[in-house]
C-alpha positions in Angstrom: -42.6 34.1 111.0 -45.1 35.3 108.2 -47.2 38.3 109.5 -50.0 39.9 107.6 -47.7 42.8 107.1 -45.2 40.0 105.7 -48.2 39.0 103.6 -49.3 42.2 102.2 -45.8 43.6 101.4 -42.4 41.4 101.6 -44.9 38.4 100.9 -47.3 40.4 98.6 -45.3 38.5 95.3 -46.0 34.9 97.3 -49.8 35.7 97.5 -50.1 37.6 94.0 -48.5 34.2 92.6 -51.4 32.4 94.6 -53.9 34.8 93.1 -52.5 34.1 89.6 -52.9 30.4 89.9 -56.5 30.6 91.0 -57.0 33.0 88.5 -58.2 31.2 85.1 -61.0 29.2 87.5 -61.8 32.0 90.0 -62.8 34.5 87.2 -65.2 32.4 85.9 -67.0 31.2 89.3 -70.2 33.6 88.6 -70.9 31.2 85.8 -69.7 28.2 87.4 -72.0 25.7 89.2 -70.6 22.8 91.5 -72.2 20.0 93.9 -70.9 20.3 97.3 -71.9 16.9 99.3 -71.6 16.5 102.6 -72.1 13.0 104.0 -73.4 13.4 107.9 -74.4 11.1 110.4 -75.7 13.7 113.7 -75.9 11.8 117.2 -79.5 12.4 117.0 -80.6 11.1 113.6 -81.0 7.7 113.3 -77.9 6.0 112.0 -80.3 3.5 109.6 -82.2 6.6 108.4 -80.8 7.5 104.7 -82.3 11.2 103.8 -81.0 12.9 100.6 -81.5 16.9 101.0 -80.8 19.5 97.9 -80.1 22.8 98.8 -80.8 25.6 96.7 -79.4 29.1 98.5 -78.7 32.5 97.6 -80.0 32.5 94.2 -80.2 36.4 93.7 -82.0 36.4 90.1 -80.7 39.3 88.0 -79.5 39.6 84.8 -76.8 38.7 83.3 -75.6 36.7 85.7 -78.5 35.0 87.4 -81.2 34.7 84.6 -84.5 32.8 84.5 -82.8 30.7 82.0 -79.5 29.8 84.5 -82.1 29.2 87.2 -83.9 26.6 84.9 -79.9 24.9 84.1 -79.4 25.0 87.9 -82.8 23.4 88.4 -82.2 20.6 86.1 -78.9 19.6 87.3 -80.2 19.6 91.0 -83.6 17.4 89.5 -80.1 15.0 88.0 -78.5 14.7 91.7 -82.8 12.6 92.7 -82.9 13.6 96.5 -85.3 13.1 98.4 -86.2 16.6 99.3 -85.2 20.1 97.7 -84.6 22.8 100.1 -84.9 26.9 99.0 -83.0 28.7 101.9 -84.0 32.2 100.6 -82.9 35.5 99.0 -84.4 34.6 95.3 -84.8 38.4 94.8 -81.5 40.4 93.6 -79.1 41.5 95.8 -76.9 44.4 93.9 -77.6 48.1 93.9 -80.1 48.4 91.5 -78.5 50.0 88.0 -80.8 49.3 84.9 -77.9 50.3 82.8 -75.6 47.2 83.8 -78.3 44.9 85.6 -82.0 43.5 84.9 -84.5 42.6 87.9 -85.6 38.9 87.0 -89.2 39.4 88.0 -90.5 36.6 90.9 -92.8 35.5 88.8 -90.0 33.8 86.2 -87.9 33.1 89.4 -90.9 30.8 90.6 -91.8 29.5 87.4 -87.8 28.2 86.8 -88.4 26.5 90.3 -91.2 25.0 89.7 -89.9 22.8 87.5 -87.8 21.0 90.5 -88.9 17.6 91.4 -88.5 15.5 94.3 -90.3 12.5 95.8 -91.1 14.4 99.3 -91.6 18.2 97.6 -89.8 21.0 97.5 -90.2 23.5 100.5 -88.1 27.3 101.0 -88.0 29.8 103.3 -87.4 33.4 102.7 -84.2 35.8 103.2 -83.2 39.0 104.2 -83.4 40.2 100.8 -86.3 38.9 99.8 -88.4 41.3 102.6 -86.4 44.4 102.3 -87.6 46.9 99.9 -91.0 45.9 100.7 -90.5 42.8 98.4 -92.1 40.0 100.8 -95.5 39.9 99.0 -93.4 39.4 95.5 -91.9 36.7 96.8 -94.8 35.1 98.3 -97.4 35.6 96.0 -94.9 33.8 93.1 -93.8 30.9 94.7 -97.8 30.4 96.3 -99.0 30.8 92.4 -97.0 28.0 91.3 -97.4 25.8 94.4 -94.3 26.3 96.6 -94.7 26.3 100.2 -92.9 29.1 102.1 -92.3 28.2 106.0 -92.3 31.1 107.9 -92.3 29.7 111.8 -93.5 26.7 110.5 -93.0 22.9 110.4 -93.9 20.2 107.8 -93.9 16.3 108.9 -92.5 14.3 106.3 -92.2 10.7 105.6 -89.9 8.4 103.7 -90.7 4.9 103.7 -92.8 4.9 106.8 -90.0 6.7 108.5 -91.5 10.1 109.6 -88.8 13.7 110.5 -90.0 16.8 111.1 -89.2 20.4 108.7 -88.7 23.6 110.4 -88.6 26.7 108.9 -87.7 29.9 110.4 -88.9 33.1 108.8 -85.9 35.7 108.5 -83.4 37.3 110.9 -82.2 40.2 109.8 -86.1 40.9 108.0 -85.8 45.1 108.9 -82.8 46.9 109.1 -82.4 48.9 112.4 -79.6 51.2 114.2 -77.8 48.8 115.8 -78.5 46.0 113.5 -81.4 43.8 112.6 -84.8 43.0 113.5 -86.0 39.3 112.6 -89.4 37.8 112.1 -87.7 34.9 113.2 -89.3 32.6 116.6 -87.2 29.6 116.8 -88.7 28.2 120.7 -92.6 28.9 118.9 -91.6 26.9 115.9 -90.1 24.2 117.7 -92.8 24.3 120.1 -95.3 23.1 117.1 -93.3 19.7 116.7 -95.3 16.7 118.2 -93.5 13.9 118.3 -89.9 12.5 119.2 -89.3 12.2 115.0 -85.8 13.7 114.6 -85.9 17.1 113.4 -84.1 19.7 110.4 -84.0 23.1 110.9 -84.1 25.2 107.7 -82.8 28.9 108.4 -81.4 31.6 106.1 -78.4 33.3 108.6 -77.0 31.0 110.5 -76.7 33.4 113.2 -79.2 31.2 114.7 -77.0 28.5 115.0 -75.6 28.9 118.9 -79.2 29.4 119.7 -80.7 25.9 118.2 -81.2 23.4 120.9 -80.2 19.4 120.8 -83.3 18.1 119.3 -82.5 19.6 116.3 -80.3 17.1 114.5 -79.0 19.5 111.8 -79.4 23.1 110.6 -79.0 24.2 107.2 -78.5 27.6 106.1 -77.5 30.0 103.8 -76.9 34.0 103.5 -73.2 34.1 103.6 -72.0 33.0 100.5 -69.3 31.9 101.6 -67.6 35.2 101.9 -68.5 35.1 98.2 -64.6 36.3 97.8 -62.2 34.6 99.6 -58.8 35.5 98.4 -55.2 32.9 98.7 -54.1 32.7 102.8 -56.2 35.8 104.1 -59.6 33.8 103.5 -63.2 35.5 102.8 -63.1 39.3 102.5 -66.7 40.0 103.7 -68.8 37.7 105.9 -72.3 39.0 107.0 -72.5 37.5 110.1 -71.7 39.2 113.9 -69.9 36.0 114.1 -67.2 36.9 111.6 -66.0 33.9 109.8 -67.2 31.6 112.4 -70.3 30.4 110.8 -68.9 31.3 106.7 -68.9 27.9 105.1 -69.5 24.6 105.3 -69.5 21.8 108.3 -69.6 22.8 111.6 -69.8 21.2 114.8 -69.9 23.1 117.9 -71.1 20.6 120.9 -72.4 18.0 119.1 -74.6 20.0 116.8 -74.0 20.2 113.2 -74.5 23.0 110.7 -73.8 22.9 107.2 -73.8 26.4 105.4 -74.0 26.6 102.0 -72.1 28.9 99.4 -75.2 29.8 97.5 -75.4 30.3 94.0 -75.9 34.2 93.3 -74.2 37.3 94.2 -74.9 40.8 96.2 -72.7 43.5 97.1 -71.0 43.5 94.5 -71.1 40.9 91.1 -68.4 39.2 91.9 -67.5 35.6 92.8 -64.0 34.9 93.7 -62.6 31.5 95.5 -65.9 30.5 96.0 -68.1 28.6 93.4 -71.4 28.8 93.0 -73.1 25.4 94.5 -75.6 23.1 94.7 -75.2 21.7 98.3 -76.3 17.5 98.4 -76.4 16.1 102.2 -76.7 12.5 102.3 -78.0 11.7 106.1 -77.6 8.7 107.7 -74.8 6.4 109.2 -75.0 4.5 105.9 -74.1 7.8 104.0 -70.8 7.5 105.5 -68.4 5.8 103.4 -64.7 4.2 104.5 -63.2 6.4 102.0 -63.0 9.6 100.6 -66.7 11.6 100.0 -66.6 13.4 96.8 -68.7 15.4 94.7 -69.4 16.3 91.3 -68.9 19.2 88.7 -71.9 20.6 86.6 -70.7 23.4 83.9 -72.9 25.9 83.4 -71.4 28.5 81.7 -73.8 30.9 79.6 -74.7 29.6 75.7 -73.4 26.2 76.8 -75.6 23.0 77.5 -75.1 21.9 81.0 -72.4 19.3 81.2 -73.3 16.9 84.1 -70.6 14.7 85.1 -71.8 11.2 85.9 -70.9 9.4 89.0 -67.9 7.5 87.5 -66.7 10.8 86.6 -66.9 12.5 90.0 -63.7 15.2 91.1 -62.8 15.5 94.5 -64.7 19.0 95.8 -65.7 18.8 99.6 -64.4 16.3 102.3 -66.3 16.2 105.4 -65.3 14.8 109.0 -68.6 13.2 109.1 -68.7 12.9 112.4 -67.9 15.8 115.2 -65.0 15.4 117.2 -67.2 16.5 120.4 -69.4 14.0 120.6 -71.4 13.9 117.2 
């Protein structure tokens, strides 16, 4: 039987093989930039409602690795993918020890600007992350996005439409918002923002941590999030490294269905803790809503290359690789 132990030292030349192979990509992940797409059609979202969603998470500006400049390539891929509606889960601020002699702030104000340029028919809307209020920071944020009209939610929802078909927005301001003894204190009121909905329009619920997620009643229809990256290093057979969540790796990455509900988590696109990305790309996540959205064969998604002093390479759709495959529908009762 393999055992950890097996793993880490009779099986240590197995996994360091696996390591080697993953190598040449891995290395090059904090430059990287993929589409994730996830093709889901929730009990409660009506199967002849098609919604496109972009989600923009973890973006972390800093320099080198998450410049204005990256932030404008990332914006004009996602503006190439035409959803419906762009989604900005939170932490735009940096999330690495601060160290002026290997890392540059990228000041809110550029962060915003780069953003501003995104375009969708029915807006673009974020929320903010833990980041983004530690270190007293929350006014940057706000102030920036507000100058170059991006609406924050904070506790808040937005009715939109799409062809006379209306859904409701909900954003939750942040979880983890002021670091305490025994963990975090959020801003976050999930009952009082869902209390402001008033209609039976099917509902999103935008949310940095997903933490929230065994919390979020059935009238949500789907819950996006952001905040882990992933584990932001997930090595060959022993998975991510680091997950902050009190869930573990429960809630690290991508589909989930737990009773019917669905959550999609997204890998984000910068880095904290440490500036490293390793198994886990940088991405744009694309949800495609709707029963239509669900096709009879394999889902697949796209590559964008963005490595520094190289144009952006968008592959078109005839030129689509394999990334993400999604269940589409949850086994209990989705």
């Amino acid at each position: 039987m393999l055992t950890r132990r097996k793993v880490l030292t009779g099986g240590a030349g197995g996994a360091m093989a696996a390591l080697a192979s993953l190598g040449a990509t891995a290395a090059e992940t904090p430059w990287d930039l993929r589409v994730a797409e996830y093709r889901v059609s929730p009990r409660n979202w009506p199967a002849d409602f098609d919604l496109t969603l972009a989600v923009l998470a973890d973006i972390h500006a800093v320099e080198p690795w998450m410049s204005a400049d990256r932030i404008g390539t990332i914006v004009a891929a996602t503006n190439h993918l035409k959803p419906d509606l762009v989604l900005l889960a939170g932490d735009y601020e940096m999330g690495l020890s601060y160290r002026e002699t290997f890392a540059r702030r990228v000041s809110m104000s550029d962060c915003a600007e780069a953003l501003s340029e995104l375009n969708s028919p029915l807006g673009v809307y974020a929320i903010l992350g833990n980041h983004d209020l530690w270190r007293s920071r929350r006014e940057h944020v706000r102030q920036a996005f507000t100058a170059k009209g991006l609406p924050i939610l904070e506790n808040r929802v937005v009715r939109l439409s799409k062809c006379g078909r209306p859904f409701w927005l909900v954003g939750l301001a942040d979880q983890w918002a002021i670091p305490a003894h025994n963990g975090f204190v959020g801003f976050d009121d999930l009952p009082g923002s869902l209390a402001q909905i008033g209609d039976k329009a099917p509902a999103i619920l935008l949310a940095h941590e997903p933490d929230i997620f065994p919390s979020v009643p059935d009238r949500v229809a789907l819950t996006i999030c952001g905040h882990t990256h992933g584990g932001q290093v997930a090595l060959p057979l022993l998975g991510p490294l680091r997950v902050p969540s009190r869930y573990g790796a429960r809630y690290a990455y991508g589909h989930i269905c737990e009773n019917g509900r669905h959550l999609i988590v997204s890998a984000g696109l910068g880095m904290s803790w440490i500036p490293v990305r390793f198994g886990v790309p940088p991405e744009i996540t694309l949800i495609r809503l709707g029963l239509s959205s669900v096709p009879t064969s394999l889902s697949k998604s796209s590559h964008v290359s963005a490595i520094p002093d190289r144009p952006a390479t968008i592959l078109t759709p005839d030129a689509l690789h394999t990334l993400a495959e999604d269940t589409l529908r949850c086994q209990l009762g989705g």
